[in-house]
C-alpha positions in Angstrom: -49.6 -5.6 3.2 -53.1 -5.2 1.4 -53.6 -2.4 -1.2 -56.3 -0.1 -0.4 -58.5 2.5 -1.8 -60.0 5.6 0.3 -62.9 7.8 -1.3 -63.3 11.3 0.2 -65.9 13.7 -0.7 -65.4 17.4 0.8 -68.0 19.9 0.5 -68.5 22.1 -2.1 -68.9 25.3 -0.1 -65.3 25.1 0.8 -62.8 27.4 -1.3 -60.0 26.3 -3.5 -57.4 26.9 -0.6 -59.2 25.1 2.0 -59.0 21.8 0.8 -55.0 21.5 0.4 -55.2 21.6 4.2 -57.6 18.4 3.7 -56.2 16.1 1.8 -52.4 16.7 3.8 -55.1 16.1 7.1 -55.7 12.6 5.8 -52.0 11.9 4.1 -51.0 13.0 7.9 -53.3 10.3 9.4 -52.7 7.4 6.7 -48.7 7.9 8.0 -49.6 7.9 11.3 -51.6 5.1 11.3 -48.3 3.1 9.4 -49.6 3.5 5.5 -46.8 3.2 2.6 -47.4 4.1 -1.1 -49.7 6.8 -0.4 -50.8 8.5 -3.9 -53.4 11.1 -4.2 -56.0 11.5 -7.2 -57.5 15.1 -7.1 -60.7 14.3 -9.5 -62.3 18.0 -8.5 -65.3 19.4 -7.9 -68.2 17.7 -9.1 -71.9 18.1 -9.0 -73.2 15.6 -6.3 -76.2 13.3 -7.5 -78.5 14.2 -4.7 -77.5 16.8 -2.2 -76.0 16.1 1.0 -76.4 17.8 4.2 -77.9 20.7 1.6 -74.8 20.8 -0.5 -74.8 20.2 -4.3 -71.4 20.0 -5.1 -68.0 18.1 -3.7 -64.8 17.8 -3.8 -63.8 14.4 -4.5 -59.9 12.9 -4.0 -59.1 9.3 -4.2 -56.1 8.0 -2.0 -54.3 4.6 -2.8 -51.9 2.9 -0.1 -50.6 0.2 1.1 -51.7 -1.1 4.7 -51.8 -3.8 7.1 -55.1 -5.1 7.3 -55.3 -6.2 11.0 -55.1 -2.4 11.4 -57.7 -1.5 8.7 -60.9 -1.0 10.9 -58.7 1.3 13.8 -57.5 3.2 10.4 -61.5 3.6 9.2 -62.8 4.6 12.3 -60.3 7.5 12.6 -61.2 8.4 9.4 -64.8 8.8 9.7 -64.7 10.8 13.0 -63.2 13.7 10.7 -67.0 15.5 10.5 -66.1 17.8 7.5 -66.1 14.9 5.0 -69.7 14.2 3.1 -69.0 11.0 2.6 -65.8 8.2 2.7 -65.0 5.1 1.5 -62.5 2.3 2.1 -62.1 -0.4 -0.3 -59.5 -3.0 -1.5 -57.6 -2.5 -3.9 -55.9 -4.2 -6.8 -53.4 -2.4 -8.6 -53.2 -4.9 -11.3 -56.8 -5.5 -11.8 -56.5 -1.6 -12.4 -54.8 -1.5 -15.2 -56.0 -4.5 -16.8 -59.4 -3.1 -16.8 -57.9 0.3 -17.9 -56.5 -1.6 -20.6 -60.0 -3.2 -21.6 -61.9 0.1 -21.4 -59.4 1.7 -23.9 -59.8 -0.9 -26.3 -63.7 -0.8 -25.9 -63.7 3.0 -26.8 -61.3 2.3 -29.5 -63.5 -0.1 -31.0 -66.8 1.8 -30.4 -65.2 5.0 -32.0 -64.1 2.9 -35.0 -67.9 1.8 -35.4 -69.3 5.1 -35.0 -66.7 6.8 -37.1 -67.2 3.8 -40.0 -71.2 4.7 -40.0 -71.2 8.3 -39.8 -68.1 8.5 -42.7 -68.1 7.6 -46.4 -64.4 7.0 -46.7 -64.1 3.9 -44.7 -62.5 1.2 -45.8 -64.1 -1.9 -47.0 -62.6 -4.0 -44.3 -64.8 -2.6 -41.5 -68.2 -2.7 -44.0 -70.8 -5.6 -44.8 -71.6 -4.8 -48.4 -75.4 -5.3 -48.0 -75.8 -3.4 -44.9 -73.1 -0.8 -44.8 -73.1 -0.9 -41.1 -69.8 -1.7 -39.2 -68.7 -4.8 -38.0 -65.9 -5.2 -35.6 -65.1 -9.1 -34.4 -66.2 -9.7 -31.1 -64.1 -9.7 -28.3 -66.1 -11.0 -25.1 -69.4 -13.4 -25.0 -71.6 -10.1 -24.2 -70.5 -8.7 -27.0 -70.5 -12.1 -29.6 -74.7 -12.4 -28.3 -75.6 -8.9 -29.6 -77.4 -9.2 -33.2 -76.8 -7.2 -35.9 -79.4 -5.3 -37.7 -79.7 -3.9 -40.8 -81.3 -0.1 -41.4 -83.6 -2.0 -43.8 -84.6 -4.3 -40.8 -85.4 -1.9 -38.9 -87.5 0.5 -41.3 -89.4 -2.6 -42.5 -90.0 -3.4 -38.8 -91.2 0.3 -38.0 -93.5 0.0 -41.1 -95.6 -2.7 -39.7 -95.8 -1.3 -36.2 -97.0 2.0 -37.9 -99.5 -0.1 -39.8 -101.0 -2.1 -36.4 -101.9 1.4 -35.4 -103.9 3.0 -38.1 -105.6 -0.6 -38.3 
């Protein structure tokens, strides 16, 4: 069995109570069709990013299961017959690429808060400081991140200086 993800959008011009009745609609059809695991992620109502059929906001659940995949295009087509979704998506899923990369994006936000806290705060300590600079340095932990330069406040004024110059010559 092959772990998939479904992405539902629901209008927004349904209430609160209607869409209960929904998401059961489409746990009811995942069982039917012979899906295990089912799990439902309610991420609410959001404003769309361009309207669709007129509407401007949706209600947007994410279901995770386990399936067989010779089934998976019978299981999609059923799926997309049901005319009150805006939009739907099937995808693969990897449960353990999940939380790797939930694990990566936590320790990305950790650093960048570290770095933003280090250059708006006084009180840091020296270990996250270049002396010269006093902006925050933080090792690198990928190749994107090892090729980005850093550059100094001074740098930068002394670069904005002779651009400002070019122009009044």
């Amino acid at each position: 069995m092959n772990h998939y993800e479904l992405l539902t959008v629901l209008p927004g011009t349904l209430t609160e109570d209607e869409v209960p009745a929904f998401i059961e609609k489409v746990k009811g059809e995942l069982k039917a069709q012979g899906a295990t695991d089912i799990a439902v992620d309610d991420q609410g109502k959001t404003r769309l990013t361009y309207p669709m059929r007129h509407i401007r906001y949706g209600y947007y659940h994410v279901y995770t299961f386990a399936f067989e995949p010779e089934q998976i295009n019978e299981l999609q087509a059923k799926i997309r017959l049901t005319t009150e979704f805006l939009r739907v998506l099937l995808t693969t899923f990897s449960p353990e690429k999940r939380d790797k990369d939930k694990a990566q994006r936590a320790r990305m936000a950790s650093h960048k808060s570290v770095a933003r806290g280090a250059i708006e705060r006084k009180d840091v300590e020296d270990d996250f400081l270049e002396p010269d600079t006093k902006t925050a340095v933080l090792p690198p932990e990928t190749k994107e991140e090892a090729s980005i330069k850093e550059v100094s406040m001074e740098d930068i004024d002394k670069k904005l200086d002779e651009l400002l110059d070019q122009d009044i010559k």
